[in-house]
N, C-alpha and C positions, 0 to 999 in steps of 0.2 A: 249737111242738110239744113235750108233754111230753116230759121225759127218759125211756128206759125204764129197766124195774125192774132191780134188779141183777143178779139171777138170769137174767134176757133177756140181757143185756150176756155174762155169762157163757157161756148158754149156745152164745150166739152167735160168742163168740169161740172157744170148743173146737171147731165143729162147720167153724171157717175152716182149722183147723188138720188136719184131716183132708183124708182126695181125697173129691172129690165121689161117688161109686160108696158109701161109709161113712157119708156125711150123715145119709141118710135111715136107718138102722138108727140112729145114736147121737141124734139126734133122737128116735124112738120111744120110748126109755127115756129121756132125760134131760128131757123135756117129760110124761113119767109119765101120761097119758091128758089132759093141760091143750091141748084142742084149738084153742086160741086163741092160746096160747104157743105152740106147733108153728106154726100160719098166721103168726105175725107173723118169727118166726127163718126161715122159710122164703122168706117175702117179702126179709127182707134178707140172706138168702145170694143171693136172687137179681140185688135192685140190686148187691151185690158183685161179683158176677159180671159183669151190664151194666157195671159200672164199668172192668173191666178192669185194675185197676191204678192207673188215672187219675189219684190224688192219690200213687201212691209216686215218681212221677216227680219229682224235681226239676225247678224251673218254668225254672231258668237251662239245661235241658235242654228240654224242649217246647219251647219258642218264644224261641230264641237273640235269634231279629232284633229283638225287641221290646225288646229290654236298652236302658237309657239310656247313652248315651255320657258 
C-alpha cells in the first residue's frame, strides 16, 4: 500500500484532533473542493473510529494471560 501524501497525513491528523460534530466543516475547507482527498480522510477517520483505540492500548494491558513467564 502506498504511503499517503503528506498533506493527507496532515490533513488527517488535524481533523482526529477535533469532535467528530467539526470533521465534516474542517474537512470542506481544508480538502478545498479535492473530492477525492475528502473521500480518502473520511475513509480513515472512519477506520479510526472502527478501531477504537485499539493500538493506544498497551499490549501487556489487553491480554495479560498471554505474557511469558
Amino acid at each position: 500500500m502506498p504511503k499517503p501524501p503528506e498533506h493527507e497525513i496532515e490533513v488527517f491528523n488535524r481533523a482526529l484532533e477535533l469532535p467528530v460534530p467539526e470533521q465534516a466543516a474542517y474537512l470542506a475547507g481544508a480538502c478545498a473542493g479535492d473530492v477525492a482527498l475528502c473521500l480518502r480522510v473520511e475513509e480513515l477517520l472512519r477506520v479510526q473510529e472502527q478501531a477504537g483505540g485499539f493500538l493506544a492500548r498497551p499490549g501487556n494491558k489487553v491480554a495479560p494471560r498471554f505474557r511469558r513467564q
